[in-house]
N, C-alpha and C positions, 0 to 999 in steps of 0.2 A: 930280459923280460919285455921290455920294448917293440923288439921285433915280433914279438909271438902275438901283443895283442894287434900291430900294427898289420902284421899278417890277417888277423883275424879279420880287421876291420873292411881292408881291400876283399875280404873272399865275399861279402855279406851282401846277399841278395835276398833280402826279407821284407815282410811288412813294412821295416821303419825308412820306406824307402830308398832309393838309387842307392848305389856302392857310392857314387859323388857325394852326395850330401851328406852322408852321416862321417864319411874320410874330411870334408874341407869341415865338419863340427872339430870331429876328432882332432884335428890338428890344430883348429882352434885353440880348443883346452890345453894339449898338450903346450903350445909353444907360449901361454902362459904357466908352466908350471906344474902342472895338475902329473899326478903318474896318471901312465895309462892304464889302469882298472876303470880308477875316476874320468877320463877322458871319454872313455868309449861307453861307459854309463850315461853321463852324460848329454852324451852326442846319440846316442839310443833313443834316450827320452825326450831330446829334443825334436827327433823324427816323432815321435808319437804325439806327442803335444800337437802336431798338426795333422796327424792321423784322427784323433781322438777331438778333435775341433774342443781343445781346452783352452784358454785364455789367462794373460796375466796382466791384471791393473793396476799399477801403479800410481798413489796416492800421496800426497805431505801428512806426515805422521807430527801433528803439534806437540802431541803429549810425549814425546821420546826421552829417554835418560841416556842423559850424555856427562852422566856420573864418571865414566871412565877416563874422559880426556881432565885435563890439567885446566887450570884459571885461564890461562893463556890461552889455547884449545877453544874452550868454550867463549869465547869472547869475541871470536870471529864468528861469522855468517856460513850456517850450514846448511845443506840441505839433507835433510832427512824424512824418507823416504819409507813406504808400507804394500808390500807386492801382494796380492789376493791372485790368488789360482782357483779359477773357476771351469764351471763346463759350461759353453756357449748354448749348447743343443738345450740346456734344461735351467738357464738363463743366472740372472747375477745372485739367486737363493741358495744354487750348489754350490759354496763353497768347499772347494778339495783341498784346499792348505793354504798356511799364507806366513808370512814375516814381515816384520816392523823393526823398526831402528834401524835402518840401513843409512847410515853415515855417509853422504859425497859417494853414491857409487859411479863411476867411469860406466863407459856403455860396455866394456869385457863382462866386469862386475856384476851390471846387470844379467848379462847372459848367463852367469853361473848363477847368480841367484833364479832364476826363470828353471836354469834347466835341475838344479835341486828341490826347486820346489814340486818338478814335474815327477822326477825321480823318488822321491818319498811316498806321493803320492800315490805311485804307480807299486810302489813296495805294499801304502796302506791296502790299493785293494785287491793286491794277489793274496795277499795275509787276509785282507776277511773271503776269497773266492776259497782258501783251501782249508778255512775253519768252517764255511757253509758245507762243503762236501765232506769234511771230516764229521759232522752233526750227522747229515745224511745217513752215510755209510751208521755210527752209531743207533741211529735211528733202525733204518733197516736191518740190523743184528740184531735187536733186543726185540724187534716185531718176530722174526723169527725164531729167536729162542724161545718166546713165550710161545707162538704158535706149536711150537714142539714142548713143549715141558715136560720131561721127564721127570716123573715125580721123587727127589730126594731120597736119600738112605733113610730118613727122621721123620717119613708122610708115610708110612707104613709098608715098606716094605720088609721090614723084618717085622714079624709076629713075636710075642712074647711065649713063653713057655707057660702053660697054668697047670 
């Protein structure tokens, strides 16, 4: 499974720029762990995120629950952290996604979080591009049905006998 997307990734001459940079993401992810489905998604929308001139902020999140860790855990000094993914071009109003409670992330960390936030994102607006044109397309069937209406078996086309 490995070689098939790793092939994939080297053949890739598209938008999300050079075959370089989306292969040195990919391997990125990959050599922390990630399969490569997640790898090369990743590393995809990483390319786009600077196609797409989106941005991600990084903020101290006060309010965080860090319910999860132990007496001990909690007791030490943490940083916790709040990633906003925005669009640059239509300024810091467009928020496209974001995540809070990020616990002590490493600068990897960060990158996964950056490029799944980009990746969701990018899931939310092909899901509304193909529910607009799926509208569309309804829309335009029901214009033209009505413009043809064939009038029912029950609007008079059968007579009664008297």
């Amino acid at each position: 499974m490995r070689v098939r997307y790793y092939k994939v990734c080297l053949k890739m001459r598209t938008k999300w720029g050079t075959n370089r940079a989306v292969k040195s993401a990919y391997d990125a992810f990959r050599k922390r762990g990630h399969p490569a489905r997640v790898a090369l998604a990743w590393a995809r929308a990483e390319c786009e995120q600077g196609i797409r001139s989106w941005a991600v902020e990084w903020s101290h999140d006060p309010g965080a629950d860090l319910s999860f860790m132990t007496t001990r855990e909690r007791a030490k000094e943490h940083e916790v952290l709040c990633a906003v993914l925005y669009d640059q071009a239509q300024g810091r109003q467009a928020v496209l996604n974001s995540l809070c409670g990020i616990v002590d992330p490493d600068r990897g960390y960060a990158r996964e979080v950056e490029a799944e936030l980009v990746d969701n994102a990018l899931h939310e607006q092909a899901a509304a591009t193909a529910e607009r044109q799926r509208a569309g397309v309804r829309a335009a069937y029901e214009k033209r049905r009505v413009a043809r209406r064939q009038p029912t078996l029950f609007e008079g086309t059968i007579r009664r006998r008297r």
